[in-house]
mmJSON file of the N, C-alpha and C atoms, coordinates in Angstrom:
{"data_MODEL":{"atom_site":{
"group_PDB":["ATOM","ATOM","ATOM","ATOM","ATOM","ATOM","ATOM","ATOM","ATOM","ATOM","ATOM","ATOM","ATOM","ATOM","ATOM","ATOM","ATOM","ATOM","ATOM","ATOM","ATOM","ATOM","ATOM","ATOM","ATOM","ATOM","ATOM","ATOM","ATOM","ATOM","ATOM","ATOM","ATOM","ATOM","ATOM","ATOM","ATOM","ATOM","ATOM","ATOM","ATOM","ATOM","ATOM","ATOM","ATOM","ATOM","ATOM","ATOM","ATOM","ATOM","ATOM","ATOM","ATOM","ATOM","ATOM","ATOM","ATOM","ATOM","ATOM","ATOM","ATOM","ATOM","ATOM","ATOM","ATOM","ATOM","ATOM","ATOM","ATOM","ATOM","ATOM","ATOM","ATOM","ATOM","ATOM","ATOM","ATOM","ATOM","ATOM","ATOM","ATOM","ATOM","ATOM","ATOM","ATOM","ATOM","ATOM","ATOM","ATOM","ATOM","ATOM","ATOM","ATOM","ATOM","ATOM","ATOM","ATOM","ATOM","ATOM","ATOM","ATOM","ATOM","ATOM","ATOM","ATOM","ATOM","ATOM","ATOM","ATOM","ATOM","ATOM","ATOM","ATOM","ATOM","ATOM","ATOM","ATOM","ATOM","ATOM","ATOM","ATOM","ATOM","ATOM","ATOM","ATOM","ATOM","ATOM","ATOM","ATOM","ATOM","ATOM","ATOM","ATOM","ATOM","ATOM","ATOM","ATOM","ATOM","ATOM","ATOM","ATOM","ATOM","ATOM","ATOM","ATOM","ATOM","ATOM","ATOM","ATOM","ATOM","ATOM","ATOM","ATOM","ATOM","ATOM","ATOM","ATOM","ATOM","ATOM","ATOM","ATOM","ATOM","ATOM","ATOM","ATOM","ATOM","ATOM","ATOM","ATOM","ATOM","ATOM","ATOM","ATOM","ATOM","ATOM","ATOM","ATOM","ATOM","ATOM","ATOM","ATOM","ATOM","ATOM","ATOM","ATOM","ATOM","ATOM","ATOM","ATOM","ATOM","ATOM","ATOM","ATOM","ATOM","ATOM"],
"id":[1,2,3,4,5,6,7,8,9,10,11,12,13,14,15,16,17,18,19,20,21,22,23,24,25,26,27,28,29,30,31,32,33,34,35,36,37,38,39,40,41,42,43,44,45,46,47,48,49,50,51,52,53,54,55,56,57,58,59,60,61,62,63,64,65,66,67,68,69,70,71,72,73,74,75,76,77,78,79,80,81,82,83,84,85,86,87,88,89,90,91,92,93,94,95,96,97,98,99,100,101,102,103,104,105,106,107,108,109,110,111,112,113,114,115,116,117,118,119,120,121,122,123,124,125,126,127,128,129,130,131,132,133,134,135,136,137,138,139,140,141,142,143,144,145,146,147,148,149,150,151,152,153,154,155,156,157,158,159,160,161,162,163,164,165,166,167,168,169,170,171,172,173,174,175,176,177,178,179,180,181,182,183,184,185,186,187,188,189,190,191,192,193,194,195],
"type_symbol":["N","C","C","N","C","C","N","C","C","N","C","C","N","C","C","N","C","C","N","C","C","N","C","C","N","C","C","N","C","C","N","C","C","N","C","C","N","C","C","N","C","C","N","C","C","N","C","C","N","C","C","N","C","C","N","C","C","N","C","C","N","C","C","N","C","C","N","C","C","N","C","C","N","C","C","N","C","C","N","C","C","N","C","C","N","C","C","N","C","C","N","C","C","N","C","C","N","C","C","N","C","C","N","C","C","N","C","C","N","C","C","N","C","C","N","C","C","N","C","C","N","C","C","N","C","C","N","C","C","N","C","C","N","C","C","N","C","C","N","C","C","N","C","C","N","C","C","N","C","C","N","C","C","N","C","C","N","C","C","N","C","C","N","C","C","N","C","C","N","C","C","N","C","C","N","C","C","N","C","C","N","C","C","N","C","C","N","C","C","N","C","C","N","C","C"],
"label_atom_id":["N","CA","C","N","CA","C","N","CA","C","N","CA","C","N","CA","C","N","CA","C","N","CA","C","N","CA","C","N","CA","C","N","CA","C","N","CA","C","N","CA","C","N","CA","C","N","CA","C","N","CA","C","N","CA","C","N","CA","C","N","CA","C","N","CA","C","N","CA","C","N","CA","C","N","CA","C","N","CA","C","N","CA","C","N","CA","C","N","CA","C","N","CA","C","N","CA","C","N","CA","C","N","CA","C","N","CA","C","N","CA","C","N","CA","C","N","CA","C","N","CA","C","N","CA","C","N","CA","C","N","CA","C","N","CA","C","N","CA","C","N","CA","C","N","CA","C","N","CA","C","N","CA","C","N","CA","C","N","CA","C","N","CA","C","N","CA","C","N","CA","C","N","CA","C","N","CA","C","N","CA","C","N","CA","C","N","CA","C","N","CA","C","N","CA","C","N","CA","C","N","CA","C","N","CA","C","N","CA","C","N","CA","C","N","CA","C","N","CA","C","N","CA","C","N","CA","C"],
"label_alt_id":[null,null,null,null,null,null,null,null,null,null,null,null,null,null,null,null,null,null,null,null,null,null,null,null,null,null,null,null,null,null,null,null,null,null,null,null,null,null,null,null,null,null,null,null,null,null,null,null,null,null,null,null,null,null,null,null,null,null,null,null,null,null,null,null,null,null,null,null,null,null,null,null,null,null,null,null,null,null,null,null,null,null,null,null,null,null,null,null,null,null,null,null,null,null,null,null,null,null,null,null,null,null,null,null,null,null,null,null,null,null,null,null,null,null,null,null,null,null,null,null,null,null,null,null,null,null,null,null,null,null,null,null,null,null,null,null,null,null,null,null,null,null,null,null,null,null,null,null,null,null,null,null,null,null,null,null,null,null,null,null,null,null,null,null,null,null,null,null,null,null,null,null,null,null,null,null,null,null,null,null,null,null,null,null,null,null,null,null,null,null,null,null,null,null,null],
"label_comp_id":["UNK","UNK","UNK","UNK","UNK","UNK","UNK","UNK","UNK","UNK","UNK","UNK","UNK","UNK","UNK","UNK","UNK","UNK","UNK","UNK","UNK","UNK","UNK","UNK","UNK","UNK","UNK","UNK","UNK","UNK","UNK","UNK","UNK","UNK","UNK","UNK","UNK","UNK","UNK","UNK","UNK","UNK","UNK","UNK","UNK","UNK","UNK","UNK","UNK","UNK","UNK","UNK","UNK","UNK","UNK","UNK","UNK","UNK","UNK","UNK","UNK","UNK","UNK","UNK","UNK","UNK","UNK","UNK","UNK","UNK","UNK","UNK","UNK","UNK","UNK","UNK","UNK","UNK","UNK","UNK","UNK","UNK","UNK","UNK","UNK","UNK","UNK","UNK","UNK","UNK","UNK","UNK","UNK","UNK","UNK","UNK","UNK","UNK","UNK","UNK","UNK","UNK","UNK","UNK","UNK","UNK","UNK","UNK","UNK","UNK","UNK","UNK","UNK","UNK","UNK","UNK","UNK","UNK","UNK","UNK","UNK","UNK","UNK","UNK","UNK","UNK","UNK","UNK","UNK","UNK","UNK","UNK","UNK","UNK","UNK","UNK","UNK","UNK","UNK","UNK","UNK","UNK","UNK","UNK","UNK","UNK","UNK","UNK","UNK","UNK","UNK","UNK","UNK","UNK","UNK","UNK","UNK","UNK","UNK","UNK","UNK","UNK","UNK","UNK","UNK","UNK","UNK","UNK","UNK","UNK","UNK","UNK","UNK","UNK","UNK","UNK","UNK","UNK","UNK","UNK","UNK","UNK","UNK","UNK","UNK","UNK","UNK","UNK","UNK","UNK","UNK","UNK","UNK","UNK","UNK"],
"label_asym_id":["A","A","A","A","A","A","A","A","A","A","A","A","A","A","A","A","A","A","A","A","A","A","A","A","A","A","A","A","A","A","A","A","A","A","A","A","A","A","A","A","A","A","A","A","A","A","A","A","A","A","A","A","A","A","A","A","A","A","A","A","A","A","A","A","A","A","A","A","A","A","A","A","A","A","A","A","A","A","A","A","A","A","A","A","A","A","A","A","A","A","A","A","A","A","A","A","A","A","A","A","A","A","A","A","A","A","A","A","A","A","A","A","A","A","A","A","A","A","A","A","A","A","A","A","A","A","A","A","A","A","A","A","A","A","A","A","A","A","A","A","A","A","A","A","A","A","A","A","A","A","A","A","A","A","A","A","A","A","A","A","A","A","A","A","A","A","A","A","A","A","A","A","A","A","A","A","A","A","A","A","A","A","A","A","A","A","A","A","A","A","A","A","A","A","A"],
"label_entity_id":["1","1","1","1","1","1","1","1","1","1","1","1","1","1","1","1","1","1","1","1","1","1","1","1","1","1","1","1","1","1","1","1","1","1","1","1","1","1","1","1","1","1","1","1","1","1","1","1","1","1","1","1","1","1","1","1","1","1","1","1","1","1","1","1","1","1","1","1","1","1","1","1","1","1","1","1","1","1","1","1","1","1","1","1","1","1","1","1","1","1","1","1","1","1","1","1","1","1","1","1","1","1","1","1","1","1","1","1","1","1","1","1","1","1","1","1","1","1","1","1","1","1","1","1","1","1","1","1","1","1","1","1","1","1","1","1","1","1","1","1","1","1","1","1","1","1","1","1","1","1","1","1","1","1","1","1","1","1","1","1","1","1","1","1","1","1","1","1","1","1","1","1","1","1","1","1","1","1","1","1","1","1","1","1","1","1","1","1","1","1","1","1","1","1","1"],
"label_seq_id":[1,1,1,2,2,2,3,3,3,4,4,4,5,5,5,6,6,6,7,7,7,8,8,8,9,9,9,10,10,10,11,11,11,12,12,12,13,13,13,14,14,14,15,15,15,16,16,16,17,17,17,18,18,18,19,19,19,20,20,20,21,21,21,22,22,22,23,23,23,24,24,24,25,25,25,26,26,26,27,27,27,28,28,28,29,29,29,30,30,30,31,31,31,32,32,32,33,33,33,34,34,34,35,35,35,36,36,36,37,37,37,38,38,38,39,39,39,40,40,40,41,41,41,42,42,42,43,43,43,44,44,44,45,45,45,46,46,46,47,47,47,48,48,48,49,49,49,50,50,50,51,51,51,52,52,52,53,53,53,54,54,54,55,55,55,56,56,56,57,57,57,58,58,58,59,59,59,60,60,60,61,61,61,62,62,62,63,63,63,64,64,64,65,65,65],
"pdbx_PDB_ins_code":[null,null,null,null,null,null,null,null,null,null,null,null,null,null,null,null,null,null,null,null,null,null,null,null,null,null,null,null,null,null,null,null,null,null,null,null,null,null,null,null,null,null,null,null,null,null,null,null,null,null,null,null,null,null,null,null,null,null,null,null,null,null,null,null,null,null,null,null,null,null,null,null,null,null,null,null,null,null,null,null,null,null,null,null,null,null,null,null,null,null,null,null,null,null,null,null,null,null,null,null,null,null,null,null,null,null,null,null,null,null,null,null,null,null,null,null,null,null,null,null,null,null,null,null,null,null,null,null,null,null,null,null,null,null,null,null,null,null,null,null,null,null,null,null,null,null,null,null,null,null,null,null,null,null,null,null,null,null,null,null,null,null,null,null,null,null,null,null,null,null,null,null,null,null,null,null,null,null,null,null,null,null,null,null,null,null,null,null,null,null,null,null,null,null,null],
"Cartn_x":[145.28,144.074,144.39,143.841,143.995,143.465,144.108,143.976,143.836,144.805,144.553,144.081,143.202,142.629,143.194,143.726,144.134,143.2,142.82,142.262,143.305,143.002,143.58,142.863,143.245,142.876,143.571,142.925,143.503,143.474,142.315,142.216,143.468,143.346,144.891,146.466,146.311,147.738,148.084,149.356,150.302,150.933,151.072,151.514,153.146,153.992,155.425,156.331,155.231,155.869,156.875,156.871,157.474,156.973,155.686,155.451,155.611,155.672,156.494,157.569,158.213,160.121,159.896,159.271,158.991,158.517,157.115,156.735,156.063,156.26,156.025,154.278,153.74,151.87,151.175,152.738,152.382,152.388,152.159,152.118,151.978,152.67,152.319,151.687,150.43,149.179,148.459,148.976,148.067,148.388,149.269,149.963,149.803,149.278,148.299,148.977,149.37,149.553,148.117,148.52,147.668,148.085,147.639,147.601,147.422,148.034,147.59,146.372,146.315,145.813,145.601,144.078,143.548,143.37,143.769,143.73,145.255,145.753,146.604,146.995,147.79,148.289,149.446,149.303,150.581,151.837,152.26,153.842,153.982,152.529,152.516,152.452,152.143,151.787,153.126,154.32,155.478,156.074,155.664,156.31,155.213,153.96,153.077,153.001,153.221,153.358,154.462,155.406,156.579,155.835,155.281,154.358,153.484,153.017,152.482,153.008,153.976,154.821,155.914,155.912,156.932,155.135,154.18,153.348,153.386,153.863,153.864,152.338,151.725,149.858,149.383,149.602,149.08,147.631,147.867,147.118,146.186,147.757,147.366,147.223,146.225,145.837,145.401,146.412,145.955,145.278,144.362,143.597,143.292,142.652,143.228,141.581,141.165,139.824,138.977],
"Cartn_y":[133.867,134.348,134.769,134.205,134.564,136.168,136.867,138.276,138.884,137.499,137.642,136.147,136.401,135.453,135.766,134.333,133.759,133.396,134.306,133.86,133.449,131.906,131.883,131.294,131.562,131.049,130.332,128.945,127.35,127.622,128.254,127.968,128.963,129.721,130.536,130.256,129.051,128.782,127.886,128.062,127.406,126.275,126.111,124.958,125.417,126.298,126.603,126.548,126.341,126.14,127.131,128.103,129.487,129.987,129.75,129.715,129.124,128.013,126.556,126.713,127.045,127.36,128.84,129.779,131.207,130.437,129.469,129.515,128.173,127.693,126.209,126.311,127.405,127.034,126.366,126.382,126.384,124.609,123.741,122.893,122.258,121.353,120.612,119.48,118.832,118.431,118.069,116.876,116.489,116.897,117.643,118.821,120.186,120.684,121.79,122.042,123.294,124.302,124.811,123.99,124.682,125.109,125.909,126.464,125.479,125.413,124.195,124.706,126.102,126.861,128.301,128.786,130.425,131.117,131.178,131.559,131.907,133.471,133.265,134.049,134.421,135.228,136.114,137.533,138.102,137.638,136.83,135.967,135.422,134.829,133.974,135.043,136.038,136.624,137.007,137.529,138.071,136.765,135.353,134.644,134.111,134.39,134.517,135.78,136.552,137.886,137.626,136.868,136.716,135.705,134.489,133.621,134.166,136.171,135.97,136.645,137.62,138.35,137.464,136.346,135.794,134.741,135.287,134.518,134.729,134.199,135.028,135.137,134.848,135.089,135.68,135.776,136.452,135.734,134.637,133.789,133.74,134.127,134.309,135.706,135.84,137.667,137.085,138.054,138.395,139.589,139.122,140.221,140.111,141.209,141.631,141.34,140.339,140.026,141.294],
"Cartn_z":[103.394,102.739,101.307,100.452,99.192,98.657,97.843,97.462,96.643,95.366,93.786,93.114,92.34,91.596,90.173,89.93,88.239,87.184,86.462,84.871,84.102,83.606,82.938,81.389,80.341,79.122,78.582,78.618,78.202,76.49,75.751,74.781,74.008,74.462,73.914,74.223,75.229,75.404,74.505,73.918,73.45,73.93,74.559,75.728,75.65,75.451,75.347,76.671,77.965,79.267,80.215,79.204,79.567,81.257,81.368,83.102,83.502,83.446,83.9,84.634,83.712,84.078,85.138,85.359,85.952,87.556,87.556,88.372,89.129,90.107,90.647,90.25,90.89,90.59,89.185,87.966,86.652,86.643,85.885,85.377,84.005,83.171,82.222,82.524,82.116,82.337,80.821,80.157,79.045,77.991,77.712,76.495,76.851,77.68,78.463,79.72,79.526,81.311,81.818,82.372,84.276,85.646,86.0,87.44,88.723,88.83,90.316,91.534,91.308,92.254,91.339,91.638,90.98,91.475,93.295,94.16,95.179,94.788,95.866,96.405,97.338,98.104,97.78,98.576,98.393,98.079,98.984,99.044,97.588,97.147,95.771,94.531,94.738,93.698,92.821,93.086,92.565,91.478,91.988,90.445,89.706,90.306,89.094,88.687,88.244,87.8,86.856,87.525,86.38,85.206,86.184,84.674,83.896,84.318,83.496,82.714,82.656,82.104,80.827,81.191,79.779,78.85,79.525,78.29,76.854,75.704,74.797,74.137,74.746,73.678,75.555,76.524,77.448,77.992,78.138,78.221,79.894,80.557,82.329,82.836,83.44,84.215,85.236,86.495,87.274,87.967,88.893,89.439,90.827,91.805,92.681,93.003,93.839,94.427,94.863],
"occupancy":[1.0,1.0,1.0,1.0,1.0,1.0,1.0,1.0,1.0,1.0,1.0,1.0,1.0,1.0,1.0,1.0,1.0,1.0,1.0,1.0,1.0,1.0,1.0,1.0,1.0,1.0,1.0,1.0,1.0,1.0,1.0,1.0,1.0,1.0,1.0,1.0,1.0,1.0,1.0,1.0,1.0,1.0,1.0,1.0,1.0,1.0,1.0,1.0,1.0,1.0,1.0,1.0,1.0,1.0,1.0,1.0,1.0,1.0,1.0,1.0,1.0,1.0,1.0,1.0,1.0,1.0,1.0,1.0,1.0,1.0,1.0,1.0,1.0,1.0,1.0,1.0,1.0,1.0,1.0,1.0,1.0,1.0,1.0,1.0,1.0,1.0,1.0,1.0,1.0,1.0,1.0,1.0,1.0,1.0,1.0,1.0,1.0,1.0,1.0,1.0,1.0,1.0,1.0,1.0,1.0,1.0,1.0,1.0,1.0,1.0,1.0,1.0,1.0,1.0,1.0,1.0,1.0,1.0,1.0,1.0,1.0,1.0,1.0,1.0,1.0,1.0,1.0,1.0,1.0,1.0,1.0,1.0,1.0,1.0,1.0,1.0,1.0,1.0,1.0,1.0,1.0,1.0,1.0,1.0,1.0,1.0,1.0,1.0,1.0,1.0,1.0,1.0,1.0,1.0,1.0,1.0,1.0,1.0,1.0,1.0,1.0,1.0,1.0,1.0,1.0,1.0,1.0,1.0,1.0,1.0,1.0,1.0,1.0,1.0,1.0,1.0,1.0,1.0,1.0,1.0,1.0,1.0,1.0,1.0,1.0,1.0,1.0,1.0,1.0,1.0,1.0,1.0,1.0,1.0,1.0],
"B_iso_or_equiv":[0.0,0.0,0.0,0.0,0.0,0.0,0.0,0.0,0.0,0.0,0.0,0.0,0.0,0.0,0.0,0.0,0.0,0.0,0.0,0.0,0.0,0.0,0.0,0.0,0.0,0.0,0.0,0.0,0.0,0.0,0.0,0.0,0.0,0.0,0.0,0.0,0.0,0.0,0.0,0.0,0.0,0.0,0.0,0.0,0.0,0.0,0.0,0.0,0.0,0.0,0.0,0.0,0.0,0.0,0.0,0.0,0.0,0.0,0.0,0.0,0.0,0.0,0.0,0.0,0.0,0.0,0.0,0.0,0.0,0.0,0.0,0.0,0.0,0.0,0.0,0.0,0.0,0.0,0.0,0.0,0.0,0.0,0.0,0.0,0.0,0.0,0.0,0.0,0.0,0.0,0.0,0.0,0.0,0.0,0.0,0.0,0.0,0.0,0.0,0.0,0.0,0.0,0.0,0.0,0.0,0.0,0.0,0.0,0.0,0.0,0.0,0.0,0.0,0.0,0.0,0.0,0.0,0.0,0.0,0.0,0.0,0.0,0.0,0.0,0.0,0.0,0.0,0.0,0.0,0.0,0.0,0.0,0.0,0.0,0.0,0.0,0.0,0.0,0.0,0.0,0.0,0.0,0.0,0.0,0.0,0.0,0.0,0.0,0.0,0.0,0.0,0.0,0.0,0.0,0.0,0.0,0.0,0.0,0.0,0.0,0.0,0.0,0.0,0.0,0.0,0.0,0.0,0.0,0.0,0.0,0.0,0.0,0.0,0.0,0.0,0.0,0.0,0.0,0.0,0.0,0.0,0.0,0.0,0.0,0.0,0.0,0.0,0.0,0.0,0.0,0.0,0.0,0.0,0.0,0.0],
"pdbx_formal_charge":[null,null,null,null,null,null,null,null,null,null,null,null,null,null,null,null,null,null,null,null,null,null,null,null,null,null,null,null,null,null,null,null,null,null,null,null,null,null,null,null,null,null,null,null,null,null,null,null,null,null,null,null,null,null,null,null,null,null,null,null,null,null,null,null,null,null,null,null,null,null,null,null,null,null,null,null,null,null,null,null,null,null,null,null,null,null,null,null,null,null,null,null,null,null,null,null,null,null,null,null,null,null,null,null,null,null,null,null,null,null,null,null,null,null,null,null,null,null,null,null,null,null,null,null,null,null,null,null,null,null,null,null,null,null,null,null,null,null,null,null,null,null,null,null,null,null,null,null,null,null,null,null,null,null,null,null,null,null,null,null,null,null,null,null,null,null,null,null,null,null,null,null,null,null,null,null,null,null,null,null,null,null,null,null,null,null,null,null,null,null,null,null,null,null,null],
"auth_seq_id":[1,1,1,2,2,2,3,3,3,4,4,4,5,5,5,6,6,6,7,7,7,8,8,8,9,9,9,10,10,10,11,11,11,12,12,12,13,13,13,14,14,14,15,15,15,16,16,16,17,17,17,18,18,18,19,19,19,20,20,20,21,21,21,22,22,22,23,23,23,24,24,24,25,25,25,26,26,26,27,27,27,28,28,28,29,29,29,30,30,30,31,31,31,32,32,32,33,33,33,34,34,34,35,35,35,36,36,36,37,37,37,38,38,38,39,39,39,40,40,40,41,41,41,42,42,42,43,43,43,44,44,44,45,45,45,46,46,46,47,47,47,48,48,48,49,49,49,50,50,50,51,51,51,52,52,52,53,53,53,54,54,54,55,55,55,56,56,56,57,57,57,58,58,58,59,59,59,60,60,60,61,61,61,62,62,62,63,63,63,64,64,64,65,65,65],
"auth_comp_id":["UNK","UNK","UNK","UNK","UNK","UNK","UNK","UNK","UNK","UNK","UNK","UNK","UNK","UNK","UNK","UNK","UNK","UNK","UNK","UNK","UNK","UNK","UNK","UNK","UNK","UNK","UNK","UNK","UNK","UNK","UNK","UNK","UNK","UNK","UNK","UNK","UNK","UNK","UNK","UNK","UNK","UNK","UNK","UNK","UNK","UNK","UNK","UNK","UNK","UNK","UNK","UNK","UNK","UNK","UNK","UNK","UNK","UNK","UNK","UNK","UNK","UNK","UNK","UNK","UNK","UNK","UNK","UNK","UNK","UNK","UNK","UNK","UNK","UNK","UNK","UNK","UNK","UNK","UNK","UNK","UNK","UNK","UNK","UNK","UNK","UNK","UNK","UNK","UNK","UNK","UNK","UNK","UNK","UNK","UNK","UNK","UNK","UNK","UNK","UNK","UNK","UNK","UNK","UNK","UNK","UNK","UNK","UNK","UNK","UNK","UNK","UNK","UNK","UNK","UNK","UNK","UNK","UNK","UNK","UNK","UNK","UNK","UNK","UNK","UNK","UNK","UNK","UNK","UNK","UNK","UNK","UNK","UNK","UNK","UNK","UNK","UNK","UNK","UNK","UNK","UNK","UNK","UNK","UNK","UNK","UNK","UNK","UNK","UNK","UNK","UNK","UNK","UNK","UNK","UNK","UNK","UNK","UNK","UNK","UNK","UNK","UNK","UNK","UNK","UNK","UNK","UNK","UNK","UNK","UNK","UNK","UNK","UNK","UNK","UNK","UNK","UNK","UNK","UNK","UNK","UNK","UNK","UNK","UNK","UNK","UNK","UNK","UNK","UNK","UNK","UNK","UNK","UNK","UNK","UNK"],
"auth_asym_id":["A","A","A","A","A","A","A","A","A","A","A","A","A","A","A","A","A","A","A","A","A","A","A","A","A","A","A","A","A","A","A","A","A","A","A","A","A","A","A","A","A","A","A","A","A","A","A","A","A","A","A","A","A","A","A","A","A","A","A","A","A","A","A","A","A","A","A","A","A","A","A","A","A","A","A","A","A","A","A","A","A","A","A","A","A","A","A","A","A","A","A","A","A","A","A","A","A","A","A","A","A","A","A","A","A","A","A","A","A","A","A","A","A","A","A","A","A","A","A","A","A","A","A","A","A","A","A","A","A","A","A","A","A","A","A","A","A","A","A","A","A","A","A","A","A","A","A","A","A","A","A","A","A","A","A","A","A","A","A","A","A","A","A","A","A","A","A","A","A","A","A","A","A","A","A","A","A","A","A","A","A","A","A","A","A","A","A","A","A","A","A","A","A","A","A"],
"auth_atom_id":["N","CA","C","N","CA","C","N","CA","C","N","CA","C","N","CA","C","N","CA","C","N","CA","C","N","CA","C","N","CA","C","N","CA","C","N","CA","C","N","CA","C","N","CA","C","N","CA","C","N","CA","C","N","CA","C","N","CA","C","N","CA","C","N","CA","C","N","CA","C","N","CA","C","N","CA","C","N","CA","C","N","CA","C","N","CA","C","N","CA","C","N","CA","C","N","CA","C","N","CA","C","N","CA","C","N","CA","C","N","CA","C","N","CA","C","N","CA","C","N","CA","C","N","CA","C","N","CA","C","N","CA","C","N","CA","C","N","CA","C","N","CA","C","N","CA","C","N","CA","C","N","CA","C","N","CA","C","N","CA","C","N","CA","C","N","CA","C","N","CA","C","N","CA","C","N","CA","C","N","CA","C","N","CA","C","N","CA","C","N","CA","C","N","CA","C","N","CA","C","N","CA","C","N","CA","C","N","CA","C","N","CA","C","N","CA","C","N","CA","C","N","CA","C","N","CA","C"],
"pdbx_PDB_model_num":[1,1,1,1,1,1,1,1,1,1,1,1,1,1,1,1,1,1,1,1,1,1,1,1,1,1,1,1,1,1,1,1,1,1,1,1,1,1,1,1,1,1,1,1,1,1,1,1,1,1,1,1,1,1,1,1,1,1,1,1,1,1,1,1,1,1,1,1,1,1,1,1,1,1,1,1,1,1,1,1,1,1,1,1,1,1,1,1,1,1,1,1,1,1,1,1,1,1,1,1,1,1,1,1,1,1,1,1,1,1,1,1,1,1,1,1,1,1,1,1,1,1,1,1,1,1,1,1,1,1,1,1,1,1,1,1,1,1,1,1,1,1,1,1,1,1,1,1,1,1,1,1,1,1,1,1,1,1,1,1,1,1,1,1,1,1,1,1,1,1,1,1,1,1,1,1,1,1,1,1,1,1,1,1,1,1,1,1,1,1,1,1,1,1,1]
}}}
């Protein structure tokens, strides 16, 4: 069951891939990181937290449904 939901802002990313390397949900996609999934669970949440922690423009927030 999902618990935290991912905002993320495309137009402020950089594309630098810094969550990429942090976290499998991240992706390069067109020149553009994306989330594979905005929806996730406890277990998932600790290395997105890390993706979002090395964003340097803070592009990804998470929040707690």
């Amino acid at each position: 069951m999902s618990k935290f939901k991912i905002k993320f802002n495309r137009e402020a990313c950089i594309s630098c891939s810094a969550c990429v390397s942090m976290c499998d949900n991240w992706v390069l996609e067109g020149g553009k990181v994306n989330p594979k999934k905005t929806e996730i669970s406890d277990k998932e949440l600790k290395a997105n937290k890390e993706a979002q922690d090395v964003c340097p423009v803070q592009a990804i927030k998470i929040e707690a449904k």
